[in-house]
C-alpha positions in Angstrom: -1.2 83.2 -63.8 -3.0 82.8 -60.7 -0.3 80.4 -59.4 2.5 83.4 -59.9 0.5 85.7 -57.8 0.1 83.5 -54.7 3.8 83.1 -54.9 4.5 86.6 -54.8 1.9 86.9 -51.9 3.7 84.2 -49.9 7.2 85.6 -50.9 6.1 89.0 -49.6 4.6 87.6 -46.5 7.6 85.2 -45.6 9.6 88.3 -46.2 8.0 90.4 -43.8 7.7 88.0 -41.2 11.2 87.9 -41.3 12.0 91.4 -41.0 9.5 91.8 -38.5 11.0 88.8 -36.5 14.6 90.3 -36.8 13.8 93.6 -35.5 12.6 91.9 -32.6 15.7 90.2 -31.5 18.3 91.7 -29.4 21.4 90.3 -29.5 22.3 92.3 -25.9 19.6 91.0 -24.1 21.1 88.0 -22.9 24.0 90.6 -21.2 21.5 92.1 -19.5 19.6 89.8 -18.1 19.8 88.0 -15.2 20.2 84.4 -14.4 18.8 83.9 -10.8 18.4 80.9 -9.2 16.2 80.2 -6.6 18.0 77.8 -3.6 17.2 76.6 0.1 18.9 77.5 2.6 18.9 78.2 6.8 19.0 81.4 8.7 22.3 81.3 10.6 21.8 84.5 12.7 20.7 88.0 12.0 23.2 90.8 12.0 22.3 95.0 12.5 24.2 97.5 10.8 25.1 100.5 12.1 23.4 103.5 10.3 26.2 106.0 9.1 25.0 108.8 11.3 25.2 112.3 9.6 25.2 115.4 12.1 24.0 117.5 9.5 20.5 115.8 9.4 17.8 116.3 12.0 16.9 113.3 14.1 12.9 112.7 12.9 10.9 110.2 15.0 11.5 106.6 14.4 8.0 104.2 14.0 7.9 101.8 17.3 7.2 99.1 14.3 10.1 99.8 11.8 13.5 98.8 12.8 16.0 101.5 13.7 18.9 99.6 12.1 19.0 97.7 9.3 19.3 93.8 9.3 21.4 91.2 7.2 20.5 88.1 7.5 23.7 85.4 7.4 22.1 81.8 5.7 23.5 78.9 4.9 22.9 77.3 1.7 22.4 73.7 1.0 25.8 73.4 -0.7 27.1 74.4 2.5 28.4 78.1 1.3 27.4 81.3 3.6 25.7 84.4 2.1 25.2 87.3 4.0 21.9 89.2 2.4 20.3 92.6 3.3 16.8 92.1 4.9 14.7 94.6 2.8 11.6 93.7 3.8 9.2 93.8 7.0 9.4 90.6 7.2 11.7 89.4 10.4 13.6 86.1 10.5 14.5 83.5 13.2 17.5 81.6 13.6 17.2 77.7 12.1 14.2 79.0 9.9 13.7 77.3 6.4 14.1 80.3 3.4 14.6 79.9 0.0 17.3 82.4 -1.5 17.5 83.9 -4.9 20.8 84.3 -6.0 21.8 86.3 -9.5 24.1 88.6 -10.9 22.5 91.5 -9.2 23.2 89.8 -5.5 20.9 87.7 -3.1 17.9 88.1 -1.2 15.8 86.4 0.7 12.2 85.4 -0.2 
């Protein structure tokens, strides 16, 4: 008798495992997510781009330390292909400097 009701216990424990491990998987989530890869590569030369300019707006001061155009920054990968990434950051980048370069499904940037 007492055998019977451990085996309903670990039937009813199994089973919920289960149920609790299959609402847990998404079968989307490998659509969403991205595969990035992180490579080296070498700053080529740093590019501005012009700011669309809207006459609508009024001109507000511009911080000495923040850049009044934006930057890209063209690298070179190991492989030998050319990216052209957005430099979102403060950070500011030389010619012939070492950076490594994540590269997903979302687009590159530099680290």
């Amino acid at each position: 008798m007492r055998s019977g009701i451990v085996s309903t216990v670990f039937l009813v424990v199994v089973l919920v495992t289960l149920a609790v491990l299959a609402g847990c998987s998404n079968p989307h989530a490998a659509d969403r997510a991205p595969s990035e890869v992180v490579v080296w590569a070498t700053v080529e030369r740093l590019e501005d781009v012009p700011l669309a300019e809207d006459s609508e707006l009024p001109q507000y001061y511009e911080h000495p330390l923040a850049p009044d155009t934006p930057e890209e920054i063209v690298v070179r990968l190991d492989d030998g292909a050319t990216l052209s990434v957005p430099n979102v950051g403060q950070h500011r980048y030389e010619a012939g400097q070492r950076v490594r370069v994540v590269v997903g499904n979302r687009g590159a940037f530099v680290l």
